[in-house]
C-alpha positions as semicolon CSV with decimal commas, in nm:
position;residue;x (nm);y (nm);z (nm)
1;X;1,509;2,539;0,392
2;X;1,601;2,684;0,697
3;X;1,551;2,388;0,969
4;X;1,389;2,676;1,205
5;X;1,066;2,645;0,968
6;X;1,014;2,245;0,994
7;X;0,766;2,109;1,252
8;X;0,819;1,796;1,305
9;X;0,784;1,528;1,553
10;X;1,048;1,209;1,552
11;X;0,915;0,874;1,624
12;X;1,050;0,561;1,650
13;X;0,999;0,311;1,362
14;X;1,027;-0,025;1,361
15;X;0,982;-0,255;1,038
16;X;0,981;-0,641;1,016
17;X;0,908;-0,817;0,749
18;X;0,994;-1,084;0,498
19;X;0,958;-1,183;0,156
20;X;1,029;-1,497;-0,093
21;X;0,886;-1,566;-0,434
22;X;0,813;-1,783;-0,699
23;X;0,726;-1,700;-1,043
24;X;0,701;-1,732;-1,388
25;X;0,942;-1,600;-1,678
26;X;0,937;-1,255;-1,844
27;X;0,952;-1,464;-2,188
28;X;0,596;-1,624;-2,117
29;X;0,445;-1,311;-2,102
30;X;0,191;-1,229;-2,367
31;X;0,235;-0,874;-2,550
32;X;0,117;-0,559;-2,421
33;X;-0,206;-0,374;-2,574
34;X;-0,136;-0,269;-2,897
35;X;0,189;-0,032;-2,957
36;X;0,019;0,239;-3,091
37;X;-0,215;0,218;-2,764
38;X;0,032;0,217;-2,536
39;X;-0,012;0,474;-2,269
40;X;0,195;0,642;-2,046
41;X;0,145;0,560;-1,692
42;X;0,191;0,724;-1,354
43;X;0,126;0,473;-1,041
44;X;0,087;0,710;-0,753
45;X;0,136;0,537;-0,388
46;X;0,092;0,721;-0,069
47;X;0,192;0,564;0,239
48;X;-0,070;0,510;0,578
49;X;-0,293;0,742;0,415
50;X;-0,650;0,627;0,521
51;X;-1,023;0,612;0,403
52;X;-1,058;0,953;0,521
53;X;-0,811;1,114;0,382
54;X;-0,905;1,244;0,069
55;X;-1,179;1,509;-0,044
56;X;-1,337;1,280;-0,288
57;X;-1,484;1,061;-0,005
58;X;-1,670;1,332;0,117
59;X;-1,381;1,495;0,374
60;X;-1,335;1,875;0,438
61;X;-1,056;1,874;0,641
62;X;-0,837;1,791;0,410
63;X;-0,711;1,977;0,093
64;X;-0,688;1,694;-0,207
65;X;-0,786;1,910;-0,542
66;X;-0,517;1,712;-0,764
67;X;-0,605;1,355;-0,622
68;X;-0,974;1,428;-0,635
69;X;-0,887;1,496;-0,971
70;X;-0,796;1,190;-1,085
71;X;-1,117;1,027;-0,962
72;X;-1,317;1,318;-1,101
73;X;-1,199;1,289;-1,440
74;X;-1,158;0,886;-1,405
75;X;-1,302;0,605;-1,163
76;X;-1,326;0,611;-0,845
77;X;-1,301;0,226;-0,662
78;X;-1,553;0,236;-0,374
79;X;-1,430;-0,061;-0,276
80;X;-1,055;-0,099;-0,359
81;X;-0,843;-0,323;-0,135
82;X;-0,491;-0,334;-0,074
83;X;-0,351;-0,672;-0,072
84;X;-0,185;-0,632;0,317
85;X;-0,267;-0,387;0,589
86;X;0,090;-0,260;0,616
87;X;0,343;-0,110;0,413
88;X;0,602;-0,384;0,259
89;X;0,354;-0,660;0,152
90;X;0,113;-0,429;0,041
91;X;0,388;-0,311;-0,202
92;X;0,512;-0,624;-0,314
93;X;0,165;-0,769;-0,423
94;X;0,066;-0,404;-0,570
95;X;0,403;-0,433;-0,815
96;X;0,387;-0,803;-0,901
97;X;0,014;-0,877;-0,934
98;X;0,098;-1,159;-0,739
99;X;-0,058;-1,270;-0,365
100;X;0,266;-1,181;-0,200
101;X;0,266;-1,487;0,055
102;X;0,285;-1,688;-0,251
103;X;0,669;-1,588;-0,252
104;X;0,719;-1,531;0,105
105;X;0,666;-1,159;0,143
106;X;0,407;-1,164;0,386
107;X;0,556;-0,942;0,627
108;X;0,792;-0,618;0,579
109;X;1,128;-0,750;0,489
110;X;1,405;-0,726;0,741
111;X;1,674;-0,524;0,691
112;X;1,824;-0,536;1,026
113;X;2,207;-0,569;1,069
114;X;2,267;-0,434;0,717
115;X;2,554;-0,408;0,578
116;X;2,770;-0,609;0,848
117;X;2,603;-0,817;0,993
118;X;2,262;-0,932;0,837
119;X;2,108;-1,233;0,881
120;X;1,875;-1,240;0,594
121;X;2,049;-1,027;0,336
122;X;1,795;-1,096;0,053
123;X;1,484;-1,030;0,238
124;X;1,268;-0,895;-0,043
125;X;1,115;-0,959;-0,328
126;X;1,266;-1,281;-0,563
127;X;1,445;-1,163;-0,872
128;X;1,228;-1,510;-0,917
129;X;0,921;-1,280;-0,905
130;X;0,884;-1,069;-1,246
131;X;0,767;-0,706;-1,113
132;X;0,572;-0,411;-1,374
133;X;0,866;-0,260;-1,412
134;X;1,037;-0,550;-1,568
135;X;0,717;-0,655;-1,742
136;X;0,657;-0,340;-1,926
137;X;1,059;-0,236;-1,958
138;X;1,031;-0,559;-2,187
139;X;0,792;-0,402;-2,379
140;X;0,933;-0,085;-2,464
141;X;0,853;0,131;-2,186
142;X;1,060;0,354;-2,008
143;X;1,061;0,274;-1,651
144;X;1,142;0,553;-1,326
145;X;1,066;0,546;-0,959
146;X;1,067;0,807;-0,726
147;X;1,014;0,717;-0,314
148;X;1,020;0,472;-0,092
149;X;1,097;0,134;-0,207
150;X;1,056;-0,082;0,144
151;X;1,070;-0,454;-0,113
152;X;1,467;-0,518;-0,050
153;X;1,838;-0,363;0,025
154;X;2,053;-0,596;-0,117
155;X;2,193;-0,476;-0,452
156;X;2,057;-0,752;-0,661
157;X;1,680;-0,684;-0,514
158;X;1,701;-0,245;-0,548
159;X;1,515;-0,112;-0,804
160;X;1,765;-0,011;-1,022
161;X;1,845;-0,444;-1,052
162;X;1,409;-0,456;-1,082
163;X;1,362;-0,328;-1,401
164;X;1,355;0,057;-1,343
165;X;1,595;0,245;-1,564
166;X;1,602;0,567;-1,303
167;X;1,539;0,540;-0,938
168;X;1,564;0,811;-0,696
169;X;1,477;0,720;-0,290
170;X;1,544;0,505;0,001
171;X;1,563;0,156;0,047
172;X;1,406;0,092;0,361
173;X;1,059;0,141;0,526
174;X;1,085;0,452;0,737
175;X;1,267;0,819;0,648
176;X;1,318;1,121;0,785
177;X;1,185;1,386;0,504
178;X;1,437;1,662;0,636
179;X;1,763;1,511;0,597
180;X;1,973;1,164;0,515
181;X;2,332;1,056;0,568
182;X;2,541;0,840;0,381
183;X;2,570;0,556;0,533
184;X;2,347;0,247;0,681
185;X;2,376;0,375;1,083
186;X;2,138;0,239;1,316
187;X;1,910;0,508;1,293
188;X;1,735;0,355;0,980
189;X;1,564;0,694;0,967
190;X;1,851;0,843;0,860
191;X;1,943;0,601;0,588
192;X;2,113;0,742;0,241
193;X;1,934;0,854;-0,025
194;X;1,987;0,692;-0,378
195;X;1,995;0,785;-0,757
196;X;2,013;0,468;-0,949
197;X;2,227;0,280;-0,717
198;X;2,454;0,512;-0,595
199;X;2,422;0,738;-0,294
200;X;2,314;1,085;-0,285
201;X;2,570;1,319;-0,078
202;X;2,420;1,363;0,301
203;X;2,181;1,642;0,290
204;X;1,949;1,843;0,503
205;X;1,729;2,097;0,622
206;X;1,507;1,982;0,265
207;X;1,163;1,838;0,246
208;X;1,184;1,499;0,083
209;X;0,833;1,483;-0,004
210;X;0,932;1,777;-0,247
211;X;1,229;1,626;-0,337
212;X;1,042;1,319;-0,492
213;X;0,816;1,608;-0,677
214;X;1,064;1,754;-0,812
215;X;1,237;1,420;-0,913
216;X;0,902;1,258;-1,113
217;X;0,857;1,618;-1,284
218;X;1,234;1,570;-1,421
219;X;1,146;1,227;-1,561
220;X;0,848;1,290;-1,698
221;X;1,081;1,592;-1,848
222;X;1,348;1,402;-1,941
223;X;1,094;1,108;-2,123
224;X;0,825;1,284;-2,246
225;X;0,889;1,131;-2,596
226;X;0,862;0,818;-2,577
227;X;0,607;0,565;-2,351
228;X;0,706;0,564;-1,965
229;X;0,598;0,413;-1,660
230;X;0,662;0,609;-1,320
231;X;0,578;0,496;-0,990
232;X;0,588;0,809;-0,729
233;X;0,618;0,604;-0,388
234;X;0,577;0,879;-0,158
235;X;0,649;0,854;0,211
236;X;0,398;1,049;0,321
237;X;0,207;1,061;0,540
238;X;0,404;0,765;0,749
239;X;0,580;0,911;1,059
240;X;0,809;1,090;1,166
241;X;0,575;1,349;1,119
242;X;0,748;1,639;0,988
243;X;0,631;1,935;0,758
244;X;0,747;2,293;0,690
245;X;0,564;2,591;0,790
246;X;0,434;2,709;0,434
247;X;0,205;2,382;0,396
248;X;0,111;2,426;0,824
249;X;0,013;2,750;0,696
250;X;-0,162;2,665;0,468
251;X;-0,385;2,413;0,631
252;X;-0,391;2,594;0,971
253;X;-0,745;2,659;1,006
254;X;-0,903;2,352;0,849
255;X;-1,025;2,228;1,183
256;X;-0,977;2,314;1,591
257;X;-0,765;2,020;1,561
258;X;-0,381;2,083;1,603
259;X;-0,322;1,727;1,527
260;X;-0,573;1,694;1,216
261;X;-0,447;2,038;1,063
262;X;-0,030;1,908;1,080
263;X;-0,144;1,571;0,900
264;X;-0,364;1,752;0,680
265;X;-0,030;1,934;0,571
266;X;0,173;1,676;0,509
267;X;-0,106;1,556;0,306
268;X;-0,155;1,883;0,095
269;X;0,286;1,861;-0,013
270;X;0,212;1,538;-0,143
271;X;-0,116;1,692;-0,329
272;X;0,068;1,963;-0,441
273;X;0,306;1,749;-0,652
274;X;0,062;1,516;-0,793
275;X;-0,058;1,902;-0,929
276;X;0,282;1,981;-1,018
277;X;0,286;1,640;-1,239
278;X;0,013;1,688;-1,414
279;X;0,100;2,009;-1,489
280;X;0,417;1,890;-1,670
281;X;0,211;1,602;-1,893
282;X;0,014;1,937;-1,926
283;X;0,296;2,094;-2,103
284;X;0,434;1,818;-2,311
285;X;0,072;1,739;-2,444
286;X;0,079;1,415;-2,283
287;X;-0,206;1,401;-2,027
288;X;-0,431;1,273;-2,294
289;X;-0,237;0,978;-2,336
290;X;-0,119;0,885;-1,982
291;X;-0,284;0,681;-1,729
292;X;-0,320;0,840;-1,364
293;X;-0,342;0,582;-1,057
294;X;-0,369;0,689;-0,724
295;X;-0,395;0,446;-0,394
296;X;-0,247;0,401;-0,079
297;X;-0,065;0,132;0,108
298;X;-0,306;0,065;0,366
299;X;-0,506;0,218;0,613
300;X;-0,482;0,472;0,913
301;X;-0,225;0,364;1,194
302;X;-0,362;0,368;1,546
303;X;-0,198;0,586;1,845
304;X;-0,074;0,879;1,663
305;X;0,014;1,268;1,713
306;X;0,151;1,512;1,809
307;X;0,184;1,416;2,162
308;X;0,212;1,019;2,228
309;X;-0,115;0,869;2,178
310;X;-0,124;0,546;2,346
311;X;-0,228;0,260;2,134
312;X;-0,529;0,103;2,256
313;X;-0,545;-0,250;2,134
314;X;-0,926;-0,276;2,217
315;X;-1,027;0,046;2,037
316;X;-1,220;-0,059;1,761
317;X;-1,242;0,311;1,532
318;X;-1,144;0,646;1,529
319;X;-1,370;0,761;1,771
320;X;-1,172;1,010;1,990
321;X;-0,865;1,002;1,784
322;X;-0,808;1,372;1,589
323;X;-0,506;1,292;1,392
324;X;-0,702;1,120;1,056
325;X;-1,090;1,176;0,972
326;X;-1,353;0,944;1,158
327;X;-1,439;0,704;0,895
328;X;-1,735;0,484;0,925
329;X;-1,433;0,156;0,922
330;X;-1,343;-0,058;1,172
331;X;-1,016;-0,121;1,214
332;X;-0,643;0,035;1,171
333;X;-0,331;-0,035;0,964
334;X;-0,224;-0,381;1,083
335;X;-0,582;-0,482;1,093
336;X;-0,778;-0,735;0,851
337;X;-1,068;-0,550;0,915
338;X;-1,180;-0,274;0,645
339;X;-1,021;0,032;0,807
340;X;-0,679;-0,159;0,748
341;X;-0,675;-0,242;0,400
342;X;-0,995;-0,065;0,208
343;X;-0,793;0,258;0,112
344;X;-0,864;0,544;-0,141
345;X;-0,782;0,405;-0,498
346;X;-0,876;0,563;-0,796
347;X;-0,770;0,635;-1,213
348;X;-0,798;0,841;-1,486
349;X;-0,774;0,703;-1,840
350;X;-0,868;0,889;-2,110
351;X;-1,062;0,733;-2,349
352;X;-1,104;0,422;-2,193
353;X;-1,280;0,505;-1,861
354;X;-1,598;0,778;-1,855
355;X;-1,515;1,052;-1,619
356;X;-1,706;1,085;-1,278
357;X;-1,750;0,669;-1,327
358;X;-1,756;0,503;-0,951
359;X;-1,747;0,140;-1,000
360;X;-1,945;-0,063;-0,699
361;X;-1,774;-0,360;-0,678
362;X;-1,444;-0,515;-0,488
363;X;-1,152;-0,440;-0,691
364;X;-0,802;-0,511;-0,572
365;X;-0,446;-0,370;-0,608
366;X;-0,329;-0,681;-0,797
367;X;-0,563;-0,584;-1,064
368;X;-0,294;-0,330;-1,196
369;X;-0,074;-0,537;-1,328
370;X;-0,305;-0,741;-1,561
371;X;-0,450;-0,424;-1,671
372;X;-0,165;-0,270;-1,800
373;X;0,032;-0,625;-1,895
374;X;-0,201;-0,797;-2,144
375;X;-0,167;-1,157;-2,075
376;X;0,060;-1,096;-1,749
377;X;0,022;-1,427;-1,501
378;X;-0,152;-1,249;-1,226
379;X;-0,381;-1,305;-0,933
380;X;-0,515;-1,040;-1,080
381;X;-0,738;-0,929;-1,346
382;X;-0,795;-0,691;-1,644
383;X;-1,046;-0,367;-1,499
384;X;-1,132;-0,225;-1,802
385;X;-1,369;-0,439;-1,969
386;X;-1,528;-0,447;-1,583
387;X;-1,543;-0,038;-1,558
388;X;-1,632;0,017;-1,938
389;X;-1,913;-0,239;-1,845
390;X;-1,831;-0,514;-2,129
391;X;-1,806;-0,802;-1,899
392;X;-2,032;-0,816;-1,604
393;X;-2,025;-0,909;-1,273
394;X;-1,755;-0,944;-0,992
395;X;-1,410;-0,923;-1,072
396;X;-1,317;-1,102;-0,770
397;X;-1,556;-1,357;-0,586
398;X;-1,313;-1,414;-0,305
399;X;-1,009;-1,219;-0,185
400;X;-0,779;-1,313;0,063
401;X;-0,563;-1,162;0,335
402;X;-0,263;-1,258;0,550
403;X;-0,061;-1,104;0,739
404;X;0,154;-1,215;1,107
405;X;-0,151;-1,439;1,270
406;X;-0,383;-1,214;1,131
407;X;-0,599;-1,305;0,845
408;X;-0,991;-1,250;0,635
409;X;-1,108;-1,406;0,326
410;X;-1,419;-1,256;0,108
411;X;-1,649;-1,406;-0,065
412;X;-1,905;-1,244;-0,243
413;X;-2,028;-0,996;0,016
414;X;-1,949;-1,242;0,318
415;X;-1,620;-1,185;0,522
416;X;-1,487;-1,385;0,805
417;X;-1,169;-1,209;0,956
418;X;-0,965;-1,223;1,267
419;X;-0,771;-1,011;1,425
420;X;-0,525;-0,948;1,772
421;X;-0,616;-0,625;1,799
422;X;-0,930;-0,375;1,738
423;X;-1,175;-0,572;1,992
424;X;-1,196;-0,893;2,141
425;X;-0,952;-1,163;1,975
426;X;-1,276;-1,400;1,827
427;X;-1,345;-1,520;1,460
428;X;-1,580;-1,283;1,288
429;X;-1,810;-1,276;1,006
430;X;-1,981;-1,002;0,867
431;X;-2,242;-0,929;0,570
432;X;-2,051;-0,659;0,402
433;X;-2,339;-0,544;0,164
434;X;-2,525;-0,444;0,457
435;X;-2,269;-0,387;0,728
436;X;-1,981;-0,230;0,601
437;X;-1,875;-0,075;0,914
438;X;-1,837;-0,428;1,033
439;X;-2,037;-0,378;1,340
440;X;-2,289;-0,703;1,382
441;X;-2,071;-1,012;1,406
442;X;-2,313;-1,309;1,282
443;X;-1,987;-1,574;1,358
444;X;-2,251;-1,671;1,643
445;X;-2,591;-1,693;1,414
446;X;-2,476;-1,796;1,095
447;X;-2,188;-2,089;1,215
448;X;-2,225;-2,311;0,912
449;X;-2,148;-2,022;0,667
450;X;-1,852;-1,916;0,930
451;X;-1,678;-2,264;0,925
452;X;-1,725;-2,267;0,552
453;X;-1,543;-1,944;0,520
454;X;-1,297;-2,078;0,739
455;X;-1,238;-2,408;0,514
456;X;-1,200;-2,201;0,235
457;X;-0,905;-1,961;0,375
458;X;-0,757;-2,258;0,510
459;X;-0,756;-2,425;0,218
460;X;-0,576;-2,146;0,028
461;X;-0,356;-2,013;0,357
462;X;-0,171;-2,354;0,410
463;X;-0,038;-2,414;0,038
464;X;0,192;-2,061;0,099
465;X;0,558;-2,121;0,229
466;X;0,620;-1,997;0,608
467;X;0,877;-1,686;0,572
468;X;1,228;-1,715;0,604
469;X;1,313;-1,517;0,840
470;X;0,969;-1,422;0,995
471;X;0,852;-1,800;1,071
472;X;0,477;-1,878;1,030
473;X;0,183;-1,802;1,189
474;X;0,082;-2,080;1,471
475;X;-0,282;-2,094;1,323
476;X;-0,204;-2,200;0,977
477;X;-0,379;-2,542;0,952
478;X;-0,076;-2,735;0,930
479;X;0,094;-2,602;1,254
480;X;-0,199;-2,616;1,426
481;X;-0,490;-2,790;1,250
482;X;-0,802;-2,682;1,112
483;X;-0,977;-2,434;1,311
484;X;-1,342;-2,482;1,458
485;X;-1,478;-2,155;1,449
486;X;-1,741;-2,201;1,698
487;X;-1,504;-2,355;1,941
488;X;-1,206;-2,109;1,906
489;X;-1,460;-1,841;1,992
490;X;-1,570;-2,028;2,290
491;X;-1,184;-2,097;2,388
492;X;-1,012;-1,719;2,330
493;X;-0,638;-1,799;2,314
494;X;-0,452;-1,651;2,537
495;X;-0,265;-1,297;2,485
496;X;0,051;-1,430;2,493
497;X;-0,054;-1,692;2,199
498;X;-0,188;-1,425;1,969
499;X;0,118;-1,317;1,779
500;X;0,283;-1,643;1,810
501;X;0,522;-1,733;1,551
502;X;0,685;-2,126;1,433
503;X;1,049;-2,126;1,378
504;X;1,222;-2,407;1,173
């Protein structure tokens, strides 16, 4: 591609995070489903794609035929949660099935000073920590990934050492997607490109979110024959936001919004090769017998575009911002709040699941790994018998979230969160059944069912381990003692206090 026909727009990316793990043996698993049930399986993960992103959620200013797809012809999860509001945790707990804080990967996993002169050269997820891949490789599945892998860069912890016999990507949490070098420079934008573990030669003027297409179609191609798993990890639509001109085209008159119409691009390449996928189970006579997952990471960043936005730490929802659809959430990536970590999450499998099904209730991404691992130790648990309607009821009465000082736990339709950013700094608690948007805080009405909340995230937040190389958060009950909610409301700490972080 000729490099006069990218837009783009370079930003700077910064990723911190951290991860370490323990877990239980690939030998204690129990057996998959049945061999002659076993299905194919694509996982399909798009990255800081929001609520409104997709057409299936009611949104015309985006073009999502193949992704609406899926939900048409499977479930749709009208509440599916992400287990972390940004990219590397959210990852880590999707592909074990695991909380990730359980094994330290609460935050994105450092990679800084790679190769020389890293401090914390197996940030990422355990080799302690079985993943799907390894889980179902053990069971006779073929096992590919194409995308970003953001759990790990030391050799031992890439996914060609996780259980995935082909692997085609980068390591890290941010890419260009019009050209890579070959070696690990400071511009971590930049970073090589791998196949299996060795690097690609330094390419551009490419798109890389066709690239990783291309690369799942010749997989699928390759192992058509015999039962696969493929996770497509696409990049998009994280920054830097770049995008040739025949997708800009394309989506050029959606809205009167130059900033909506260049996301809604980027958003229609990745589209485009979920078509192009199903297309080639198409021609093997596959699609029948392969299960179709799509989600995404988490949701929308704040103070994007074209031009610099500038990130408003009290602005609560998209109002005003043109770059992703208004949802009704409150909240950004980052955020515990719904806008950062209710996300678009939906499957198609034939045979088991009714098409057009939308299933009500709280559903989580560590649910996939007990669904497609019979008997796999999980935080998790088995959807189908929930969607097919065989065992009723909740599959989750409380959920948790943690992430830097921020943290919510749910229970039932109750939800007590805080957050440093999105509105004032206060403990909040919400009725989710009938406030979804999270707009009428009852922390202040309904105190006793606040502090209960509050006991029972403590209670699960201070048996995790702080992170290696992240520290822990200052308002984890041991480093700080139990909270009392109505107090810490009436005594804000200060600004300077909110991200705080204990060191060892």
């Amino acid at each position: 591609m000729d490099k006069t026909g990218m837009i783009k727009l370079k930003q700077w990316v910064l990723g911190i995070g951290a991860v370490w793990v323990a877990g239980s043996a690939l030998a204690a698993q129990q057996p998959l489903r049945q061999a002659q049930d076993r299905p194919n399986i694509v996982l399909v993960m798009a990255d800081d794609m929001g609520w409104g992103d997709v057409g299936y959620h009611g949104y015309d200013d985006v073009m999502t035929p193949n992704i609406d797809r899926i939900a048409k012809e499977g479930v749709q999860f009208t509440q599916g949660y992400v287990t972390a509001s940004v990219c590397g945790p959210s990852r880590a707990g999707l592909l074990t099935g695991v909380y990730q804080q359980k094994f330290g990967c609460g935050e994105n996993p450092s990679s800084s000073g790679w190769p020389d002169n890293c401090k914390y050269p197996m940030a990422g997820v355990p080799t302690s920590q079985p993943m799907i891949s390894e889980l179902l490789k053990e069971q006779g599945y073929t096992t590919g990934m194409v995308g970003k892998w953001h759990l790990g860069v030391h050799e031992d912890l890439r996914p060609h050492s996780r259980g995935f016999d082909f692997y085609y990507g980068f390591l890290n949490g941010s890419h260009s997607y019009e050209e890579w070098t070959n070696e690990f420079a400071k511009n971590k934008s930049k970073w090589p490109i791998f196949r299996n573990n060795e690097m690609e030669p330094p390419q551009k003027d490419i798109y890389l979110t066709d690239l990783f297409s291309d690369e799942a179609v010749g997989f699928i191609d390759r192992n058509h024959d015999k039962p696969f798993f493929l996770y497509m990890a696409y990049n998009a639509i994280h920054h830097p936001w770049e995008v040739p001109a025949e997708y800009a085209e394309r989506t050029k008159d959606l809205t009167n919004s130059e900033n909506r119409n260049f996301i809604a691009a980027m958003i229609l390449a990745m589209d485009d090769g979920v078509g192009r996928v199903y297309d080639e189970l198409e021609k093997h006579k596959i699609l029948d017998n392969t299960v179709i997952v799509f989600l995404t990471d988490n949701g929308s960043p704040r103070g994007q575009g074209l031009k610099h936005a500038p990130k408003d730490n009290l602005l609560e929802r998209m109002d005003g911002m043109d770059y992703m659809s208004l949802t009704p959430y409150r909240g950004f990536k980052g955020d515990t709040y719904e806008g950062g970590i209710r996300v678009p999450f939906c499957m198609r499998w034939p045979g088991q699941i009714n098409p057009g099904t939308k299933y009500e209730f709280p559903v989580s991404a560590l649910d996939l790994v007990p669904t497609f691992v019979k008997g796999a130790k999980s935080d998790g648990v088995d959807l189908l018998p929930y969607i097919q309607g065989s065992k009723k009821g909740r599959p989750h009465d409380m959920m948790y979230w943690r992430r830097d000082t921020e943290y919510a736990i749910r229970k039932g339709d109750w939800k007590l969160t805080w957050n440093t950013k999105s509105g004032t700094p206060s403990i909040k608690l919400f009725n989710l059944a009938e406030d979804p948007e999270e707009r009428v805080n009852l922390a202040k009405s309904q105190p006793e069912r606040a502090q209960i909340l509050q006991r029972l995230f403590e209670e699960w937040d201070n048996e995790l381990p702080d992170n290696e190389w992240w520290g822990g958060p200052w308002n984890r009950k041991r480093h700080s003692g139990a909270i009392d909610v109505a107090e810490f409301n009436q005594n804000l700490p200060a600004a300077n206090q909110l991200r705080k972080k204990i060191r060892k």
